[in-house]
VOPAGU-2260 file (C-alpha; in pm, 1 decimal, decimal comma):
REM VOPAGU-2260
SITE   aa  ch    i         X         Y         Z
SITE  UNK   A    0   16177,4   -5263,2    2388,8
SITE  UNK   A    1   16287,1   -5031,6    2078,7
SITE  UNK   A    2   16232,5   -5124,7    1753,6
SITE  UNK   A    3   16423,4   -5039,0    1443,4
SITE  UNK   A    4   16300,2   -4966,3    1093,9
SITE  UNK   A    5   16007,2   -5169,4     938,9
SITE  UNK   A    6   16042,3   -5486,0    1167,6
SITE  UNK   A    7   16095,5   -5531,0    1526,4
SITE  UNK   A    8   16444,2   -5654,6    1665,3
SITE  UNK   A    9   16477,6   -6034,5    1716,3
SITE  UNK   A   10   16352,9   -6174,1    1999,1
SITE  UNK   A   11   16098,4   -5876,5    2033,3
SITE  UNK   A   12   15785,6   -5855,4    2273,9
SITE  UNK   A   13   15531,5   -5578,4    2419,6
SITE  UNK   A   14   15552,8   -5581,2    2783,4
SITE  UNK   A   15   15268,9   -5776,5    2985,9
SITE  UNK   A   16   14923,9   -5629,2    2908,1
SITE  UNK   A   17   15049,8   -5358,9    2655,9
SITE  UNK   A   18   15021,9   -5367,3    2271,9
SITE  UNK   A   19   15315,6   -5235,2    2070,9
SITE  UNK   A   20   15222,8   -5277,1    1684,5
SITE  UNK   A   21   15296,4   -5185,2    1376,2
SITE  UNK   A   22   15056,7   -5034,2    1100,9
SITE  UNK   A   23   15177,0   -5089,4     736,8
SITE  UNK   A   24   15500,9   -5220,3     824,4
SITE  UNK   A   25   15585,6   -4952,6    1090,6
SITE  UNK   A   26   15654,3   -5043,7    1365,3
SITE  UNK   A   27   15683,9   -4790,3    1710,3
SITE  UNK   A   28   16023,5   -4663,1    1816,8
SITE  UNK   A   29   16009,0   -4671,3    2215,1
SITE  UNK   A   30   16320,5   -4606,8    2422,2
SITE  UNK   A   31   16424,2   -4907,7    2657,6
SITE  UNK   A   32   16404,9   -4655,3    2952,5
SITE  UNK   A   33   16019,1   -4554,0    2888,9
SITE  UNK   A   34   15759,4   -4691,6    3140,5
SITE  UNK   A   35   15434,4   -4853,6    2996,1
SITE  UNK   A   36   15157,4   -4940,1    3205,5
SITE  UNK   A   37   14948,3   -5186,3    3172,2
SITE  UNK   A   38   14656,9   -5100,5    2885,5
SITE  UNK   A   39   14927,2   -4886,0    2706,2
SITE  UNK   A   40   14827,6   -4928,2    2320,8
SITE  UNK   A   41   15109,4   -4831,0    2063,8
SITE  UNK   A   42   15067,7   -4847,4    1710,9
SITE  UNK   A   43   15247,7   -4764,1    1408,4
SITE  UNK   A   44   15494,3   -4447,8    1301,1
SITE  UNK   A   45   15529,4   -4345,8    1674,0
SITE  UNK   A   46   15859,5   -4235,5    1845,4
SITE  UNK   A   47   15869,7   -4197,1    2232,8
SITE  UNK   A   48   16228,9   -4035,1    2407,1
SITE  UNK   A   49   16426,1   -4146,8    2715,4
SITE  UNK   A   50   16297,8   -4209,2    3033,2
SITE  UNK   A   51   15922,4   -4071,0    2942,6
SITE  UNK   A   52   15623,1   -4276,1    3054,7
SITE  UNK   A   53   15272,1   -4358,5    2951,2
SITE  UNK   A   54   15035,5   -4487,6    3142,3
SITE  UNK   A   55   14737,7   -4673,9    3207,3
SITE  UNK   A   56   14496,2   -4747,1    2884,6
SITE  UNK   A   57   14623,5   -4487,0    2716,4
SITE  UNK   A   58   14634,2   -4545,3    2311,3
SITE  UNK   A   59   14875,3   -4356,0    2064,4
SITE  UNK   A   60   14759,0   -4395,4    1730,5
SITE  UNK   A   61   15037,5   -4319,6    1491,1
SITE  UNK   A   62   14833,7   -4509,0    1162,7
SITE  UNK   A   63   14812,9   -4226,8     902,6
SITE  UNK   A   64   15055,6   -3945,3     995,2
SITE  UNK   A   65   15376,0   -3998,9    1271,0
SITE  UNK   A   66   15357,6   -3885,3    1632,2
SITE  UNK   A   67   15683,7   -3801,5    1843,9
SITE  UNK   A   68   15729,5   -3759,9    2174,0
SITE  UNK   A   69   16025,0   -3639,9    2375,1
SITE  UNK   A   70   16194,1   -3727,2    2686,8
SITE  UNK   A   71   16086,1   -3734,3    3006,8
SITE  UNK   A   72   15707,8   -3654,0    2895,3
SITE  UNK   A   73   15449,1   -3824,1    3041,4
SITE  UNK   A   74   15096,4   -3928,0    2908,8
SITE  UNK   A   75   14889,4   -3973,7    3179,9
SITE  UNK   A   76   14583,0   -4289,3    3219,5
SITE  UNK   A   77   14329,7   -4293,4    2937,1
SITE  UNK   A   78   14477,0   -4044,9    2690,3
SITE  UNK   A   79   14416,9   -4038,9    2302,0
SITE  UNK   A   80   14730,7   -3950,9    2099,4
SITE  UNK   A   81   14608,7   -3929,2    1719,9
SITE  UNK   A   82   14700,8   -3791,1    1405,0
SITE  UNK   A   83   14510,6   -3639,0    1061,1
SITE  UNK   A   84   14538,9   -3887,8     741,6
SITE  UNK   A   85   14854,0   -3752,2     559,9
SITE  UNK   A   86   14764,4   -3359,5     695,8
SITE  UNK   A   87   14894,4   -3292,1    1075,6
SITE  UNK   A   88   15152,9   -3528,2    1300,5
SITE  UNK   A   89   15170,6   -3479,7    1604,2
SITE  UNK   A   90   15465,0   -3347,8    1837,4
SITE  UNK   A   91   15519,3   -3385,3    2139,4
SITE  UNK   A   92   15842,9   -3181,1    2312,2
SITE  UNK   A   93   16035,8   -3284,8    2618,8
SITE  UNK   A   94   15938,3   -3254,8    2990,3
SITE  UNK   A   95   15551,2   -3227,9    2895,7
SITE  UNK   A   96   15288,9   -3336,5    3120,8
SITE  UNK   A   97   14933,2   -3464,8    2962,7
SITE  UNK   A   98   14708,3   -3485,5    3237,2
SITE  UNK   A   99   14438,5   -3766,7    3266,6
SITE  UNK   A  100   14206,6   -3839,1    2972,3
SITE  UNK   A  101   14340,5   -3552,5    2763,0
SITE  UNK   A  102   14288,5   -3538,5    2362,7
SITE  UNK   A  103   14599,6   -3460,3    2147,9
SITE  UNK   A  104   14502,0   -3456,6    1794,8
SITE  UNK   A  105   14743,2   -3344,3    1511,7
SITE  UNK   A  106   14897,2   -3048,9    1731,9
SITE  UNK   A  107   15226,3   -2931,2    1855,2
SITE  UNK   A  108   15296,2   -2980,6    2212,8
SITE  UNK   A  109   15623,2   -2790,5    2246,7
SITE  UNK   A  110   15838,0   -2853,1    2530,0
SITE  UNK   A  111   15745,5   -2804,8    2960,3
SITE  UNK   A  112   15388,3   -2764,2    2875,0
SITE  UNK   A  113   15156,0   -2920,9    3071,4
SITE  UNK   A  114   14776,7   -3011,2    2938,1
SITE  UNK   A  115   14529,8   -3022,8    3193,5
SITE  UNK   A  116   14332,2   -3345,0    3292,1
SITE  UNK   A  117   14013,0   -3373,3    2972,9
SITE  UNK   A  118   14192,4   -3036,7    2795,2
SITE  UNK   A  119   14136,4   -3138,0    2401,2
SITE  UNK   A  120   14429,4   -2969,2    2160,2
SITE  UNK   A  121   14327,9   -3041,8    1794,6
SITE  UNK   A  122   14455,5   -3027,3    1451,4
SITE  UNK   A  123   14702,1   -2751,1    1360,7
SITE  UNK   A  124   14705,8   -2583,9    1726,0
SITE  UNK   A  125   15066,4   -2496,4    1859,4
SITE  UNK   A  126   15090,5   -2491,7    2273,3
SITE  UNK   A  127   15423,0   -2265,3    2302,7
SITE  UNK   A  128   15683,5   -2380,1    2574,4
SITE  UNK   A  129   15598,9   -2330,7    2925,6
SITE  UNK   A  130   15237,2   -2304,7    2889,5
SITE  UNK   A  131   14928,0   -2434,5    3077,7
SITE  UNK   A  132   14634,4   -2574,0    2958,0
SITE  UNK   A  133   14376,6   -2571,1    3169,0
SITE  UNK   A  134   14159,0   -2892,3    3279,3
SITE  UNK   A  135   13846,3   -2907,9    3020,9
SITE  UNK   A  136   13961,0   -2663,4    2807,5
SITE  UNK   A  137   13950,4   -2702,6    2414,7
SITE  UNK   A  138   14230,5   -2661,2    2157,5
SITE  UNK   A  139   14039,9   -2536,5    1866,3
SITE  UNK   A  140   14203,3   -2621,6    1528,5
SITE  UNK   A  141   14483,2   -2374,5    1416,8
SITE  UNK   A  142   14528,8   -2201,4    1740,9
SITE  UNK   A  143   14869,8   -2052,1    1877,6
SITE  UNK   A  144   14898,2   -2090,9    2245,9
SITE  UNK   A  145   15139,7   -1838,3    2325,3
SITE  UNK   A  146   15423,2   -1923,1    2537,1
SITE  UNK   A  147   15386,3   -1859,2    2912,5
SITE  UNK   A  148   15032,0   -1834,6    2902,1
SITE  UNK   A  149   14720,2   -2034,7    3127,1
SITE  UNK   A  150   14445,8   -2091,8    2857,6
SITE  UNK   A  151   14114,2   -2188,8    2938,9
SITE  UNK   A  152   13770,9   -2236,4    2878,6
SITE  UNK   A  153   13600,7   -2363,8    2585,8
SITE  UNK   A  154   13707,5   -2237,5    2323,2
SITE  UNK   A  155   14001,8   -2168,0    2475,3
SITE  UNK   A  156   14149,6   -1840,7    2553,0
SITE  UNK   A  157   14464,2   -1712,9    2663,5
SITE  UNK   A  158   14342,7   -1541,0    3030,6
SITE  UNK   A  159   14709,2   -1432,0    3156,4
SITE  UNK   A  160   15070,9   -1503,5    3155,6
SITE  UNK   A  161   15138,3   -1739,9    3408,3
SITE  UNK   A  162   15307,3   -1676,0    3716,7
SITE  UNK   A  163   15695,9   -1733,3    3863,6
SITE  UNK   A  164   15534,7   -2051,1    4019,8
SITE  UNK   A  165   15289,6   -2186,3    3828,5
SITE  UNK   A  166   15600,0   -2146,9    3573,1
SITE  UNK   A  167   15781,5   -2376,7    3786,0
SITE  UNK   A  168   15480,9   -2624,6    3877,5
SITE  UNK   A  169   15464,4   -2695,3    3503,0
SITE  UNK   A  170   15856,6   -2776,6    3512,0
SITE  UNK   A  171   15796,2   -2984,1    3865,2
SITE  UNK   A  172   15529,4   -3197,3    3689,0
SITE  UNK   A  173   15713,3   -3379,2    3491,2
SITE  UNK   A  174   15994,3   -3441,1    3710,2
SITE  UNK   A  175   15767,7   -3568,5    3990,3
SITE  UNK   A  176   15662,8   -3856,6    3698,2
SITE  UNK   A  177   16022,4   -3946,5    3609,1
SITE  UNK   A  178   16053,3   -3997,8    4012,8
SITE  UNK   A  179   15701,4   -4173,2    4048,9
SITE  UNK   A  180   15810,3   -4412,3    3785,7
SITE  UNK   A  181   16138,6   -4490,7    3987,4
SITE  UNK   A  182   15904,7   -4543,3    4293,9
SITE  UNK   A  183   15659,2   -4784,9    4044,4
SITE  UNK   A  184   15940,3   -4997,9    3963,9
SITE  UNK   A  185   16124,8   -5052,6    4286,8
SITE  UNK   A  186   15795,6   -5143,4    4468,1
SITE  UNK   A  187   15743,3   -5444,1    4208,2
């Protein structure tokens, strides 16, 4: 399923039901051990790491700026991954979790950070590592989540640092979807 430079490998094709395509000759970068649900749409200057997942009707938008993602993140059903023409890409660390129907737009996700289910981040915001953004909450543009904080509300604000085990929830998140994707495939 990876593709290389501005054409995809011989023999190429998206999965069943998912769209992997490129926008001006760029074509995504996905790593052969990423699961892709059905729905998925990937297009353009996007990069996704080992062994992450994205799932159902989710769309990734990588058209006028790049988007990255790490390993072992996952992108939960009916996000929107998008970018600002030629101003902000959009990163995405490792071992993130991007809870249902969340809005990443031209932000830095740094790594175990999980964004709660409809939390919007827009463009310019950094979420430090192990942070928490709260379900609903909204990202305004330019804003510095500081690391080890829950944020909510909207606009968001930082309302403490988190706890030992909501510390360790955020880490657990995205290793539970590395396993549910195990479980996903074996039960096909």
């Amino acid at each position: 399923m990876e593709t290389q430079g501005m054409e995809p490998p011989q023999g190429f094709h998206s999965p069943p039901g998912v769209t992997i395509a490129p926008f001006e000759g760029r074509w995504p970068r996905v790593h052969p051990t990423v699961h892709l649900c059905e729905g998925v749409r990937i297009i353009g200057d996007v990069e996704i790491g080992a062994h992450s997942s994205v799932w159902y009707n989710t769309v990734i938008r990588g058209d006028v700026h790049w988007i990255r993602i790490g390993e072992r993140t996952n992108i939960q059903d009916l996000c929107m991954l998008h970018v600002t023409h030629r101003r902000w890409p959009l990163e995405v660390g490792s071992h993130v979790t991007v809870g249902h129907s969340a809005v990443l737009h031209g932000c830095v996700i740094e790594d175990f950070v999980l964004v709660g289910m409809h939390a919007t981040v827009l463009d310019g915001a950094v979420v430090e590592h192990h942070s928490l953004i709260g379900a609903g909450a909204l990202v305004p543009p330019g804003m510095r989540v500081p690391s080890g904080y829950l944020v909510l509300g909207v606009p968001a604000r930082p309302v403490r640092p988190l706890t030992e085990e909501e510390r360790l929830q955020v880490e657990e998140a995205a290793a539970n979807y590395v396993a549910y994707v195990s479980r996903y495939r074996a039960g096909r």
